[in-house]
C-alpha positions as a Markdown table, in Angstrom:
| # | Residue | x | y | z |
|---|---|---|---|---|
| 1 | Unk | 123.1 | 75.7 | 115.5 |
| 2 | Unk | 122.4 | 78.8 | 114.5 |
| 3 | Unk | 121.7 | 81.9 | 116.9 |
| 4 | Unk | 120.1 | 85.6 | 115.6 |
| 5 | Unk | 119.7 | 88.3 | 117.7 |
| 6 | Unk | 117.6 | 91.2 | 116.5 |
| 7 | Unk | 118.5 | 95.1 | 118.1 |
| 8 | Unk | 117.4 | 98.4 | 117.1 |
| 9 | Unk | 113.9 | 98.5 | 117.5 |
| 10 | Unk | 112.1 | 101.8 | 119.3 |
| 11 | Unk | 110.1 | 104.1 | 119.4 |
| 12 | Unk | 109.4 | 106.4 | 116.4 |
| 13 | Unk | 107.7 | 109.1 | 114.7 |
| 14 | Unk | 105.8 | 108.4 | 111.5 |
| 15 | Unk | 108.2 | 109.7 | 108.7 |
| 16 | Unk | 111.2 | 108.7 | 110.8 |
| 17 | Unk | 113.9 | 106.3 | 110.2 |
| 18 | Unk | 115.1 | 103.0 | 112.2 |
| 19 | Unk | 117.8 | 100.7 | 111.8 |
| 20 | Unk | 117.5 | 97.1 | 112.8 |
| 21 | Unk | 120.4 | 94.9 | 113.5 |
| 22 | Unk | 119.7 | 91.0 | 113.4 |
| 23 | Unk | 123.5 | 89.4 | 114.6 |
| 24 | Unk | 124.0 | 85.9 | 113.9 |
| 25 | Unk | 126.0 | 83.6 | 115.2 |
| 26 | Unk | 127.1 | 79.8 | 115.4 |
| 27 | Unk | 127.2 | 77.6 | 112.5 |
| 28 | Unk | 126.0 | 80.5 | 109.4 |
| 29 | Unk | 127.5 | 81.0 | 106.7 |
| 30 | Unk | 127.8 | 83.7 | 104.2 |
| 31 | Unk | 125.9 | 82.3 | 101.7 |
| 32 | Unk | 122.5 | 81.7 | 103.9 |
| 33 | Unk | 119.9 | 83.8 | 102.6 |
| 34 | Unk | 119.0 | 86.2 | 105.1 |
| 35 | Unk | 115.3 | 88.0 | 105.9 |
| 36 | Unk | 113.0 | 90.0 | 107.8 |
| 37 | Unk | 109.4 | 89.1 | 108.7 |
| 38 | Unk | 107.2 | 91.3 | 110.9 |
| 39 | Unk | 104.4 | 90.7 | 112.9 |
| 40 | Unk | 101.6 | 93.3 | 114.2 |
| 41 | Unk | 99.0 | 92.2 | 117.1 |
| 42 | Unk | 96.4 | 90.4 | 115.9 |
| 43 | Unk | 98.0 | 89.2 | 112.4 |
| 44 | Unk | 99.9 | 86.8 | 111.1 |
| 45 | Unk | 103.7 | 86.9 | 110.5 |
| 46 | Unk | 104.5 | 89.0 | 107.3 |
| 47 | Unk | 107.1 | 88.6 | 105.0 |
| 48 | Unk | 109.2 | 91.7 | 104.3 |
| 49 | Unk | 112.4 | 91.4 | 102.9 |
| 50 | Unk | 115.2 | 88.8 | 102.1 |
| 51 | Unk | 118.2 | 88.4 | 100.0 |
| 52 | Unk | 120.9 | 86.0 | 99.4 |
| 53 | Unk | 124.7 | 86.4 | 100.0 |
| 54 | Unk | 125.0 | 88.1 | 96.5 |
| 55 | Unk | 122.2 | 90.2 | 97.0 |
| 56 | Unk | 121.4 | 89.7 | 93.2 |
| 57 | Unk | 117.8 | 87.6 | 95.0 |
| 58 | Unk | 116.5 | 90.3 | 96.6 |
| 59 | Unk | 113.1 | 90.4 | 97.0 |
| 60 | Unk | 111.1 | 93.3 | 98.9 |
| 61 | Unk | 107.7 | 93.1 | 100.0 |
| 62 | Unk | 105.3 | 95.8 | 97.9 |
| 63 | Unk | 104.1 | 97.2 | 101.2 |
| 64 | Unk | 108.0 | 98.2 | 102.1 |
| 65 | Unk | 109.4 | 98.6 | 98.5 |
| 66 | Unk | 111.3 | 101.7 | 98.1 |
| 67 | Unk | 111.0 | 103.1 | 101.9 |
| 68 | Unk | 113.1 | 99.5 | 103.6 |
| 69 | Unk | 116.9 | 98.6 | 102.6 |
| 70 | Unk | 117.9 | 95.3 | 103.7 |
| 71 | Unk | 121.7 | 94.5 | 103.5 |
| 72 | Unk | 124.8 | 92.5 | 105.7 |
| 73 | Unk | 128.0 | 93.1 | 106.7 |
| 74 | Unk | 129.4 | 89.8 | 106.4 |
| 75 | Unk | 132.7 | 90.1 | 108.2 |
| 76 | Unk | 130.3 | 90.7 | 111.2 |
| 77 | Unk | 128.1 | 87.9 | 110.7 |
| 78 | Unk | 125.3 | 91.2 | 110.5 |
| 79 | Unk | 122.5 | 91.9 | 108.7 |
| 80 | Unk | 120.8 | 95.1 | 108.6 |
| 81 | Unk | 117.4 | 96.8 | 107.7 |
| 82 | Unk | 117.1 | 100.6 | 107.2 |
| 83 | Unk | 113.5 | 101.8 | 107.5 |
| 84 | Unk | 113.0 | 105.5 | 106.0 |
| 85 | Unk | 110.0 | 106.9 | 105.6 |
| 86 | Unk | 107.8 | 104.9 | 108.6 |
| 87 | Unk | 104.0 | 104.7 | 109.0 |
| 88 | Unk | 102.2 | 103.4 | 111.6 |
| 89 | Unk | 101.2 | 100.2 | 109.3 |
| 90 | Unk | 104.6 | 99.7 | 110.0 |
| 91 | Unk | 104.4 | 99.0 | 113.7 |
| 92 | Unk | 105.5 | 95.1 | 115.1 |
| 93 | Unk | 107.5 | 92.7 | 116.2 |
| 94 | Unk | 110.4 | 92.6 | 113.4 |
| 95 | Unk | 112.1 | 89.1 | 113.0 |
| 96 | Unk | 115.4 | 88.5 | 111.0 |
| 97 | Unk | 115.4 | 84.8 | 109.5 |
| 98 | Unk | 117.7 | 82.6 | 108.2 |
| 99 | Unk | 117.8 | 80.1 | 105.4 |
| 100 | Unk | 120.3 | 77.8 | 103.8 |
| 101 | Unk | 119.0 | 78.1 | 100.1 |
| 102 | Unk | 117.0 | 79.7 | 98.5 |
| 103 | Unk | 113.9 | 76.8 | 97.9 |
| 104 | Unk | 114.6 | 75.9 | 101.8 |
| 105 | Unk | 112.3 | 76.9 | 104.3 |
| 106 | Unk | 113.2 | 79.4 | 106.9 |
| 107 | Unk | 115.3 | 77.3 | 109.3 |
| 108 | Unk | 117.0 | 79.9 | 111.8 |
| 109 | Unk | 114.1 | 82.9 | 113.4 |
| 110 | Unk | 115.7 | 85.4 | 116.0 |
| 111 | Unk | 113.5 | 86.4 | 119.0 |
| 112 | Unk | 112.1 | 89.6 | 118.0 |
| 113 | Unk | 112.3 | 93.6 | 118.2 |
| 114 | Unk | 109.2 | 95.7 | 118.6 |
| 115 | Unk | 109.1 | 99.0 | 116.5 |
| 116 | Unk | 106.5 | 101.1 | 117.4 |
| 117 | Unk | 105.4 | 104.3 | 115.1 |
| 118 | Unk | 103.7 | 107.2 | 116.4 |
| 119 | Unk | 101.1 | 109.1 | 114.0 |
């Protein structure tokens, strides 16, 4: 099994920064592709970033492009996602995913970390 733990969520001013943690543990390896999903009240669960071990796959969704940084520290089983530049579009739940490949479907979710963004 494969456990993921999300921290870092808050509180924020619009045009701040925040840097989610997503730890994972149990059976992952270093080559699972890794992600971030968000969800706001009311909506559906958003894709937002993911990347594979290499990081050559990364993909960024358009809405985040350029302002979010996803990346891992693999000798801590950690994955990361710096958020610059945040608007209040920005505000939900964020959830860091796991997969095995890249054509899988996301296999491993962690349990959540609100962000909140203050206009």
């Amino acid at each position: 099994q494969v456990q993921l733990v999300e921290s870092g969520g808050g509180l924020v001013q619009a045009g701040g920064s925040l840097r989610l943690s997503c730890a994972a543990s149990g059976r992952i390896l270093s080559s699972f592709v890794m992600g971030w999903f968000r969800q706001a009240p009311g909506k559906e669960r958003e894709f937002v970033v993911s990347n594979d071990w290499s990081g050559t796959y990364t993909v960024y969704a358009e809405s985040v492009k350029g302002r979010f940084t996803i990346s891992r520290d693999t000798a801590k089983n950690t994955v990361y996602l710096q958020m610059n530049s945040l608007k209040p579009e920005d505000a939900a739940v964020y959830y860091c995913a796991a997969k095995i490949t890249l054509n899988s479907r996301w296999n491993y979710w962690g349990q959540g970390t609100q962000v909140t963004v203050s206009s």
